[in-house]
N, C-alpha and C positions, 0 to 999 in steps of 0.2 A: 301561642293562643292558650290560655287559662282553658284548664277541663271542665271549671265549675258552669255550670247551666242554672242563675239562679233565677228562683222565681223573688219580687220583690215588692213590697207591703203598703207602701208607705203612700198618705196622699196624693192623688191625681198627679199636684206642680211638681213635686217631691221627686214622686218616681220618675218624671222626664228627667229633670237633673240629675238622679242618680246613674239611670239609665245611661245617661248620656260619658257619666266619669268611669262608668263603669268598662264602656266601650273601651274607651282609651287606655284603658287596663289590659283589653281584648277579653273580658269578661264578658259573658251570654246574659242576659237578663229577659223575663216578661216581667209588665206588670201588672197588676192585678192589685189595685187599692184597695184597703180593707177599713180606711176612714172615711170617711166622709164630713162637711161641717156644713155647719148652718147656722146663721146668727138666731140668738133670742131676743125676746121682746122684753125691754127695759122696764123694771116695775119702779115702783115708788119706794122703795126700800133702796134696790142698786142706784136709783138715782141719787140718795140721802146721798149712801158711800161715795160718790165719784165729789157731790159737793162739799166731803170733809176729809178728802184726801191729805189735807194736811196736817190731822191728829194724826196720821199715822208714821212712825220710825222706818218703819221698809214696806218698797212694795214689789211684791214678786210678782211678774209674768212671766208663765210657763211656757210660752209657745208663740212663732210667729203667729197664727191666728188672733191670739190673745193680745199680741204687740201692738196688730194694727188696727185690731179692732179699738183697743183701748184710745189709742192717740185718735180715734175717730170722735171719739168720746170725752178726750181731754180736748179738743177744741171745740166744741159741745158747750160745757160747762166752766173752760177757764179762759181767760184771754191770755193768759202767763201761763204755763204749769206751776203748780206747786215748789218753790223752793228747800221746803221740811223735811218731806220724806227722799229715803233715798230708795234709790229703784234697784233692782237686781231680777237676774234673767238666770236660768238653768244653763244655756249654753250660747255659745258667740253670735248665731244665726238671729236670736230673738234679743240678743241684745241690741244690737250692730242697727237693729230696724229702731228702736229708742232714742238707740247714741243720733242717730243722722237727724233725729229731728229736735234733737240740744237737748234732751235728757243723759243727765251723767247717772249712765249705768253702769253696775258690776256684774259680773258674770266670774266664775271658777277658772284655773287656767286649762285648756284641753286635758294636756295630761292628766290632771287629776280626776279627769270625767267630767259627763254632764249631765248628773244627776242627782235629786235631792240630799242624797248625802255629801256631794262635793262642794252643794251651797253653804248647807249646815256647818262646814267646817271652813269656808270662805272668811278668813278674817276681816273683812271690812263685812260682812254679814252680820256676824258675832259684836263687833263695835257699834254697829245701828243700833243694836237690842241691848248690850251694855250698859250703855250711856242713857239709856231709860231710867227710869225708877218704875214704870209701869210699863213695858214695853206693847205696843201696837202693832200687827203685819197685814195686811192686804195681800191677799193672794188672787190676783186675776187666772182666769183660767177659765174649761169647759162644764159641763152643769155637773163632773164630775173631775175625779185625780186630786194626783198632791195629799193625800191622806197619811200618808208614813210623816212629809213633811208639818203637813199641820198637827199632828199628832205628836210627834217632837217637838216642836213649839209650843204645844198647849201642856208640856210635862216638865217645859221650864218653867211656868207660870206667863206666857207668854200669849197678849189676845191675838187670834188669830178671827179673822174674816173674811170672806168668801167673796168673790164678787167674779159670777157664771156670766159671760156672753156671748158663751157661742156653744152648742151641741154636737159631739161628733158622734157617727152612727155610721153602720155598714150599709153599704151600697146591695141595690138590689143585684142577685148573680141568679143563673138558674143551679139547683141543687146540687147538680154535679159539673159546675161549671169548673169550679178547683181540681175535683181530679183528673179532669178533662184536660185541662190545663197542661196539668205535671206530665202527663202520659205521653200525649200530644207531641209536648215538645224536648220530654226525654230531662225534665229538670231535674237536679239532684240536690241542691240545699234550697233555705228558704230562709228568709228572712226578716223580723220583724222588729220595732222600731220603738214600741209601747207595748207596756199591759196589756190596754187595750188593742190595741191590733193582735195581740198572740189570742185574747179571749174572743175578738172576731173571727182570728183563725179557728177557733175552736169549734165556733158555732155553724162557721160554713162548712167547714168536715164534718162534723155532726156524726151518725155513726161509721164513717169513714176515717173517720179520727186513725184507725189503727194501722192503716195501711202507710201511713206517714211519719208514726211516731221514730220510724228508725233513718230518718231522711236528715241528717246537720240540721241546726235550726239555732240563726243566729242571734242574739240577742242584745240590747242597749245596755244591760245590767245583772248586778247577781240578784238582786230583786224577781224580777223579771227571768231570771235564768230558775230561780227555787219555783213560780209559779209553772212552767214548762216543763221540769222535772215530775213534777208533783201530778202532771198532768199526763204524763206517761212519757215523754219526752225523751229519748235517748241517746242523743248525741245535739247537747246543746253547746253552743261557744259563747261566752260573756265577751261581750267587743268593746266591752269596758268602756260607754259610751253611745249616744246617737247618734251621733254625725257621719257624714261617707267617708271622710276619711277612717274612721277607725273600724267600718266595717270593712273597706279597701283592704285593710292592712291585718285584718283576721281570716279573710280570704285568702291571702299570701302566707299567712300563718299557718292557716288549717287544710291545707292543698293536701297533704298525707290521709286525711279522712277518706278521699277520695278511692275508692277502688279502680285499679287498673282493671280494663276492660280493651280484649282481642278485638 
């Protein structure tokens, strides 16, 4: 049986699955989601974009949310998809939801991560925008993120465009329902999945924030590891990555952090 007691971040469906691999590890887990989503209301503008999906050289969706909402949306307005642009997903989870409905997506290999910068260096990424003379990307996603990526993009001279439909937001908890939590059940790391879930976490410790900063605190990325730092953060692990497995197997890695206890 694993020593770790984690507490774990990630949307509602997210967290049973992980929850569930986690077990099978003999890993302890709560969850306690610190995303939440909600679709948005389609303007006249987002509408244009989904009807000229084919001016565009790539289209990036960032997130299962993003995947399915989108294909909800390409049989909406296309009877075919688009054959022009090619599509690309941050990691295999939101690809994998594209590929099955006959879109030929790319996604980075695991190992090299799954995150904005493993896209940015994703050679069939880099050959969509090459083979441009004015290169176009579509970034589907939430009413926010992707900023480091689009901001890369737009420093190659690259148009980048937006296209928000869905909102994620923290769930209602009562104020001390997080430390309650960790006390409770004697948790000793914690883990988050996004930016935003670590700045949710933030906001729900609020001035409790200090009682946790020396608690592991695992992370998707070094992105995301400098924002945790910076936030007082003291034993952060880069799991080089979102997915379970590569928090699995930082878990397995960072088992030494743990203090022996009589």
């Amino acid at each position: 049986m694993s020593a770790w007691r984690l507490l774990i971040t990630r949307p509602a469906a997210d967290c049973a699955l992980l929850a569930a691999q986690l077990a099978e590890q003999q890993i302890y887990s709560s969850s306690l989601p610190l995303l939440a989503m909600r679709e948005l209301a389609e303007t006249a503008a987002q509408r244009a974009l989904l009807l000229n999906l084919d001016q565009y050289h790539a289209i990036v969706v960032v997130s299962k949310p993003a995947a399915r909402l989108m294909l909800e949306r390409l049989d909406r307005y296309w009877v075919q998809p688009p054959l022009h642009p090619t599509w690309f997903t941050v990691g295999a989870a939101s690809g994998k939801i594209l590929q099955q409905q006959g879109l030929v997506t790319h996604w980075p290999d695991p190992h090299d991560g799954d995150d904005s910068e493993a896209l940015l260096a994703l050679p069939s990424f880099q050959q969509s925008l090459t083979q441009a003379v004015q290169p176009r990307v579509l970034i589907v996603r939430g009413s926010t993120g992707r900023e480091f990526l689009a901001n890369t993009l737009k420093a190659q001279q690259v148009q980048v465009d937006f296209l928000p439909i869905y909102q994620r937001y923290l769930p209602d908890y009562a104020a001390d329902e997080l430390i309650q939590r960790i006390n409770q059940e004697q948790l000793n790391g914690i883990a988050v999945s996004s930016e935003q879930s670590l700045l949710n976490l933030l906001k729900l410790a609020a001035d409790k924030w200090n009682l946790l900063q020396a608690m592991p605190l695992f992370v998707p990325s070094a992105r995301v590891a400098a924002t945790a730092k910076h936030a007082g953060a003291q034993q952060v692990i880069n799991c080089q990555g979102a997915s379970n497995q590569k928090l699995i197997a930082a878990l397995h890695h960072s088992s030494s952090l743990l203090k022996n206890k009589d």
